[in-house]
N, C-alpha and C positions, 0 to 999 in steps of 0.2 A: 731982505728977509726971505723971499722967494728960494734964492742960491742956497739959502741957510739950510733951510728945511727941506731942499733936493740933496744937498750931501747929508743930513742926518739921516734921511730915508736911505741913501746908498749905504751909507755906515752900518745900520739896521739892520739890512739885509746880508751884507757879508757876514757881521756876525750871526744870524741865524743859517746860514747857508755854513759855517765852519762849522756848528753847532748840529748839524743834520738835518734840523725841524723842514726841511725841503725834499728832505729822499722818501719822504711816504713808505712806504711798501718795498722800494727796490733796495735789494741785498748787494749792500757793501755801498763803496762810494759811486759818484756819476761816473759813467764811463767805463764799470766793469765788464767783462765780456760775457757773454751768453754761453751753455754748454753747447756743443754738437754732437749728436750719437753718431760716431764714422761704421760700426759695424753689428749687426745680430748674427752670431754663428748659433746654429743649433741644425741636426738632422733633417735632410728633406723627409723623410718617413721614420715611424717608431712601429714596430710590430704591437700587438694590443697592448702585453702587459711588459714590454721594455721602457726603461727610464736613463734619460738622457740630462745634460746639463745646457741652458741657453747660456751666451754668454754676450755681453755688450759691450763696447768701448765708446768709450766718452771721453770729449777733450774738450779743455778752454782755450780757444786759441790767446796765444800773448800772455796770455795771465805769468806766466812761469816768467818768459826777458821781462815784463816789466817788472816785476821781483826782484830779479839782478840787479836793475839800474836803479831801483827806489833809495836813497837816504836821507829824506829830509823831511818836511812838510806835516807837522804835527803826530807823528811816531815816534814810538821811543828808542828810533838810534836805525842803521841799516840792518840789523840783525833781524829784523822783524819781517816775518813775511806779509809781502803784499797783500796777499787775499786773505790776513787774518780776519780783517772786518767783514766777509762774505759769509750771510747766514747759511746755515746747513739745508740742502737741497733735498728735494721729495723724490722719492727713485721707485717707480713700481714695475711691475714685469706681472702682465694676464696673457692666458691662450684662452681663448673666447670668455667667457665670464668666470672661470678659474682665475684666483687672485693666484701667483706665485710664489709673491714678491713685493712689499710695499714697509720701506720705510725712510725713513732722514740720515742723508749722510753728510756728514764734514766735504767742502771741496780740497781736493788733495794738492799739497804747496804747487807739483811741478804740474798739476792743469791737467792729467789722465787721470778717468777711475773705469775700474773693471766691475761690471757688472753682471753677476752670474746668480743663477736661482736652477731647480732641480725640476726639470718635468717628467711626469709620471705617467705613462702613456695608460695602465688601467683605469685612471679615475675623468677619460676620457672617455667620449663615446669615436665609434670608426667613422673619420673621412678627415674632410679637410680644415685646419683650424689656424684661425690668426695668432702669431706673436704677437702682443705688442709690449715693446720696455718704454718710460717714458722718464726722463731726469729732468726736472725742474719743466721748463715751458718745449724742452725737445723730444720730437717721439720719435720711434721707426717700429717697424713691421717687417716681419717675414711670413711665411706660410710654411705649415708643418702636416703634413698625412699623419692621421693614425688608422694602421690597418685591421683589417679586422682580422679574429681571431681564426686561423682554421685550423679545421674538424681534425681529427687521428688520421692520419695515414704512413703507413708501415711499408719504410724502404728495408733492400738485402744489401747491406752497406759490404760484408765480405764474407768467402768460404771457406772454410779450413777444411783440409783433407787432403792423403798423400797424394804422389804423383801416380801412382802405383797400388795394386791391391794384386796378390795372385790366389791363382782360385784355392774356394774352400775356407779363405781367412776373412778374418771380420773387417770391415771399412768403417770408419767411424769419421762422424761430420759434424762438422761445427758450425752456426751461420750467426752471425751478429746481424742483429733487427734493431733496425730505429723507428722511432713515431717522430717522424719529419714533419708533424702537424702541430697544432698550439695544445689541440686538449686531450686530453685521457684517454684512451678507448683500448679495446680487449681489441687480440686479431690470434686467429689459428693459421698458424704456418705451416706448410706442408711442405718438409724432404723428401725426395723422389732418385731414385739409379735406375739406370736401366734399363730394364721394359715395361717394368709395373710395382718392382720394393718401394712402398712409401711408407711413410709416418709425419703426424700430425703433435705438433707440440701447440699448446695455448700460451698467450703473454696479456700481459696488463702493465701497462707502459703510458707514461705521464709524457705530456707535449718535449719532444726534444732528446727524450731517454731512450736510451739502449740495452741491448740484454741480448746474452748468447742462449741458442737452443741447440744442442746435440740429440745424434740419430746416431746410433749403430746396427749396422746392417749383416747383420750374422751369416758365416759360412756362406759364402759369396760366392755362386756357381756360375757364371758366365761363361762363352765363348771369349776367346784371346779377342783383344780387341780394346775400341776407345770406348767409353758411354761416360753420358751425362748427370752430372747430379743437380739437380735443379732444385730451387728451393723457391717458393711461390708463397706470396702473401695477396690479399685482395688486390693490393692497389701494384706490387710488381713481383717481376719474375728474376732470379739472376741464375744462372748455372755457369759448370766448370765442366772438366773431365778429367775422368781418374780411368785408368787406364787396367784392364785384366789380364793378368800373367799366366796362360793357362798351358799345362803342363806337357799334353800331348804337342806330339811332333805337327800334327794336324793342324792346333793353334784349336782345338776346338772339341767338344765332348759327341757330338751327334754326328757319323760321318755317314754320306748316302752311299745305300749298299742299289746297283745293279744287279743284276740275276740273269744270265742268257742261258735257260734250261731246253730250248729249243731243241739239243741232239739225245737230252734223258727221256725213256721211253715212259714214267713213269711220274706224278706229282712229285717231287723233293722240297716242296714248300716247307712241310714238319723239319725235313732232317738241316736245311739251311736255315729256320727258325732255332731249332736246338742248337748248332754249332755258333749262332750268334749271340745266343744268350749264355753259352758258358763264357764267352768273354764277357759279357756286359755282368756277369755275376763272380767274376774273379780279377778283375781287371785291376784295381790294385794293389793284388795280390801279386801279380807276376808280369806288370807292366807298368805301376806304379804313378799310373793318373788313369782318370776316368774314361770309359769308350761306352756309348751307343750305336745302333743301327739301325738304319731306317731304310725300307726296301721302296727305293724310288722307279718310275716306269718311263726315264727318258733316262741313254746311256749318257748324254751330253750332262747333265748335271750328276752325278757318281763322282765322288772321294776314291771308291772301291768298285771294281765289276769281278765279278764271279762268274767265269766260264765252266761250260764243263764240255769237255773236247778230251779226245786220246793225246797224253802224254808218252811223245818218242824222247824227247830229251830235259834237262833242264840244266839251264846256264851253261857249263861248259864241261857234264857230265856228258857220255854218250858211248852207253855200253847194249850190245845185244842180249845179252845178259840179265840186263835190268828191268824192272817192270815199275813203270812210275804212278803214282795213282793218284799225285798232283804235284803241281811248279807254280813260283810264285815271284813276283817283285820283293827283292828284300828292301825294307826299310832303311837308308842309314844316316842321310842328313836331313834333306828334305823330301817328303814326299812328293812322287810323281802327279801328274793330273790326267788318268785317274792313275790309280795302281789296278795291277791284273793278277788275279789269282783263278788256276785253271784248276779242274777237277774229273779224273776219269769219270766218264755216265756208266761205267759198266757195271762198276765195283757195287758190294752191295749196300744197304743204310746206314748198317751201324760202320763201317767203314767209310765210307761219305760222308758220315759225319764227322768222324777222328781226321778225316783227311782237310775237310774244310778248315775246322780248329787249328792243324797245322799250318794249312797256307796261310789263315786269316795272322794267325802268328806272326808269320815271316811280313807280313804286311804291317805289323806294328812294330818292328823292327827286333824280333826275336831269332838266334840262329837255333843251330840244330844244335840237340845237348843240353841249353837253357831250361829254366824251367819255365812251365812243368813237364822235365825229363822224359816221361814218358809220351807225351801227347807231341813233344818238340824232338823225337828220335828221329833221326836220318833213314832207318829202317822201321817200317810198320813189324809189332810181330805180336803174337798174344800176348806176351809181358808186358807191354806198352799199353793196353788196353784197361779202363775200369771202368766198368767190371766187365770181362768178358763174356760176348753172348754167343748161346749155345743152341743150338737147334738140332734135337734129338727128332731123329726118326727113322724108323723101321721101312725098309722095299716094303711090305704087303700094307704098309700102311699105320699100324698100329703096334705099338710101345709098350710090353710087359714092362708091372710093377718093377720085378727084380730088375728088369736090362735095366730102368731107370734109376735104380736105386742106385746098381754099381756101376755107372757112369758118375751119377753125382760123388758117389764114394770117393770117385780117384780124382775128381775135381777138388775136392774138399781136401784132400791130402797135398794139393800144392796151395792153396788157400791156406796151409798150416805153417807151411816152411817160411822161413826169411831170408834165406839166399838163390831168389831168382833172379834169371838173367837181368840185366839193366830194369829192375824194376823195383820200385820202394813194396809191393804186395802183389797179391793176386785175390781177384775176385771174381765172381760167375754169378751166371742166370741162365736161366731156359728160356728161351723166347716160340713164338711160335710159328716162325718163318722163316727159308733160308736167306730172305728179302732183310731179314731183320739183326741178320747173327754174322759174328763174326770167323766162326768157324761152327761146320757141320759133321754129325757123327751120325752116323747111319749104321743101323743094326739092320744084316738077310739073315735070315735062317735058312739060304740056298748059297748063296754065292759065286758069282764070276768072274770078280773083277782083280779081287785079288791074289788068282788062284795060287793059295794055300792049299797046298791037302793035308786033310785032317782039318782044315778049318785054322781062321788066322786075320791078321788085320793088315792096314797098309793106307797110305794116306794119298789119294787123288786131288784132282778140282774140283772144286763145288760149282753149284748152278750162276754164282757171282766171280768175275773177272778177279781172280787172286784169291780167294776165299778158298780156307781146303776142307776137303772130306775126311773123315776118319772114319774108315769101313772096318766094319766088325763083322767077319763073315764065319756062317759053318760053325758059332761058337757056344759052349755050354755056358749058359747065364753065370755061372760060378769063377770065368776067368776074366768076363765081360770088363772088371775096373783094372785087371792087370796092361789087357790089350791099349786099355785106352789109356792108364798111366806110361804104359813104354812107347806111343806114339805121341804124347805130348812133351816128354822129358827133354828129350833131344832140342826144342823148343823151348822149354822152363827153365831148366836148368844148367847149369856154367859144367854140371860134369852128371853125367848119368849115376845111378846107385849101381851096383849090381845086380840088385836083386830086380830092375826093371832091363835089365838086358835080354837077351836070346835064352842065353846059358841058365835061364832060371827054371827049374823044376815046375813039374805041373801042379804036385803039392806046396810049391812057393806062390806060385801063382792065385791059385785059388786062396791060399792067405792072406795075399794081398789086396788092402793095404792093412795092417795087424792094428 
């Protein structure tokens, strides 16, 4: 009986053991495998508001070959997969007490499943935070930074602008600004050239956004040369270089003027003042880029020195004949260092000054002839001059109305004509010195010098080095503008009239001019 009732008890039990009533709680049959999580990928760090994917792999080892090999054993046939009887597994994914991720998944026939859920680094606070994914009874962990957000800061990511600018044209600049920060902020950029042209543009620019600011820099006078353009925000700086194309032979608008007046008995400050500012006020007029002068007191730094010394020759001129009343370096590829331009002390101001004009010419590479024609003639002569100055005055000193008047009369009568020598006009002034004038007319009511009898004119030296006299001696006020038009004609004019010749009547004379 004992035997009987020990096999019915075994009988018992395999049936309820075929029947399940023994697996409690454990999913699928005895002896299914457990998951393993073999991996967590996800970023070591997320910036505040970046979002990332975690992702997990999971395997049942075995589970898949023993599938293969299954066909028998109370299943309906080999087709059946193994782990059909394994209940559905619990799968969740937290970073710190953030749920990701939490639900029940099927175990997949061949034994892997991927688990992936979405992390969202704003709804995070900054620092360091656990993964954790967990599938049925298996967990794993990794460690993830979330960083904190930072403030606006504005990089000069690049510059746009030519290689090139030449003087007097506009530069125009481009710069791309980024806020290489996480949040919003305003920033004032500032464009900057060259010594001191700046401009300030304003931006409002979201964490990671960009935006161009343009600057143009109008009519752009610089010295030939490199300069920077630099464009500056709080947090940096970037610049380039654009380069100036400036037009004088110089390479430059301000050249330094020396001065060695040491052998002039007399200040010439004014009249070398005046002779540099007729360049600097006609300069692109007849040189066709800009010049300045600046009167420096060391010869070692001068662009230009101005002598004033007797001229015996110049370049490869050299007549006894000649009377020079300056020589100069001509201009023709590149300037000298310095250049020299010489100037008689003798002559008088308003000549010193026409003569400076001329050498300072040939010094910015102008020949003779060029214009302005007159100021650049090979020969100095009254026709070259405007307006010509005139310095009347009488041996005893003083100047009758009429002698004045018919002096000015025969002046005014080539002031009228339009065919004088090498010259576009003619113009005049009285001044009140022979210091000052380019030619002198002296009225005696005695006379010696040019003894005429009966009285008569004749042209000498005047008190300045080449400067002439026009003596009017012994003569009735009434022929006074004839003498002085038949002494200047020869002068003025490409061909005398007749009626300013010898041969002219005393009743033509006193006519003249009708």
């Amino acid at each position: 009986m004992r035997n009987a009732s020990a096999v019915a008890a075994v009988a018992l039990l395999v049936v309820l053991a075929g029947c399940g009533g023994l697996g409690g709680e454990l999913a699928g049959p005895l002896g299914a495998p457990s998951p393993s999580i073999e991996s967590v990928d996800a970023p070591e760090s997320l910036g505040h508001d970046e979002r990332a994917t975690v992702e997990a792999t999971v395997r049942w080892e075995g589970l898949a070959d023993d599938g293969d090999d299954s066909s028998d054993g109370g299943g309906s046939g080999g087709s059946e997969s193994p782990n059909a009887t394994l209940d559905p597994v619990r799968v969740t994914v937290r970073v710190g007490d953030e749920t990701l991720l939490a639900e029940n998944r099927s175990v997949p026939a061949n034994g892997t499943m991927t688990v992936m859920a979405p992390i969202d680094a704003a709804a995070l606070d900054p620092g360091e935070h656990e993964i954790r994914v967990a599938v049925g009874e298996a967990t794993a962990t990794r460690m993830i930074v979330v960083e904190e957000a930072q403030p606006a800061s504005f990089a000069v990511s690049e510059i746009e602008a030519p290689e090139s600018v030449a003087y007097g044209e506009d530069l125009s600049v481009t710069a791309t600004v980024t806020n290489v920060g996480d949040l919003a902020g305003n920033q004032t950029v500032r464009i900057g050239y060259g010594s001191g042209a700046s401009a300030n543009r304003t931006l409002a620019l979201d964490g990671g956004a960009e935006a161009e600011v343009s600057v143009t820099f109008a009519d752009v006078r610089l010295d030939g040369g490199d300069y920077p353009v630099v464009v500056t925000t709080a947090n940096r700086t970037r610049e380039r270089t654009v380069s100036v194309i400036h037009p004088s032979p110089y390479g430059k608008t301000t050249l330094a003027l020396y001065v060695d007046d040491e052998a002039v008995d007399r200040n010439v400050s004014d009249v070398v003042g005046a002779a540099t500012g007729y360049w600097e006020r006609t300069d692109e007029r007849y040189l066709g880029y800009p010049v300045e002068y600046e009167r420096v007191d060391d010869e070692d730094r001068a662009d230009v020195v101005l002598r004033f010394d007797r001229v015996e020759r110049c370049g490869v001129e050299e007549t006894n004949e000649t009377r020079y009343f300056g020589c100069a370096d001509l201009l023709v590829d590149e300037p000298r260092t310095p250049m020299t331009a010489t100037v008689d002390p003798r002559i008088s101001d308003a000549e010193m000054n026409a003569t400076i004009i001329h050498e300072l010419g040939h010094v910015q590479g102008l020949e003779h002839g060029e214009e302005p024609a007159g100021l650049m003639s090979a020969t100095s002569t009254l026709a070259t001059h405007q307006p010509v100055k005139v310095h009347l005055r009488a041996d005893d000193g003083a100047v009758t109305g009429p002698v004045e008047d018919e002096v000015a009369a025969a002046l005014d009568y080539f002031a009228g004509r339009d065919d004088l020598a090498g010259s576009d006009g003619f113009s005049w002034e009285f001044v009140d010195s022979a210091r000052e004038a380019h030619v002198q007319i002296t009225y005696d009511e005695a006379g010696d010098v040019c003894f005429a009898d009966g009285g008569g004119s004749c042209t000498v030296d005047g008190e300045y080095y080449g400067q002439e006299d026009v003596r009017l001696e012994e003569l009735d006020e009434e022929v006074v503008a004839w003498h002085v038009g038949a002494s200047l004609a020869p002068v003025l004019l490409d061909e005398v009239p007749p009626e300013l010749t010898g041969e002219a009547e005393r009743r033509e004379r006193e006519a003249w001019p009708e």
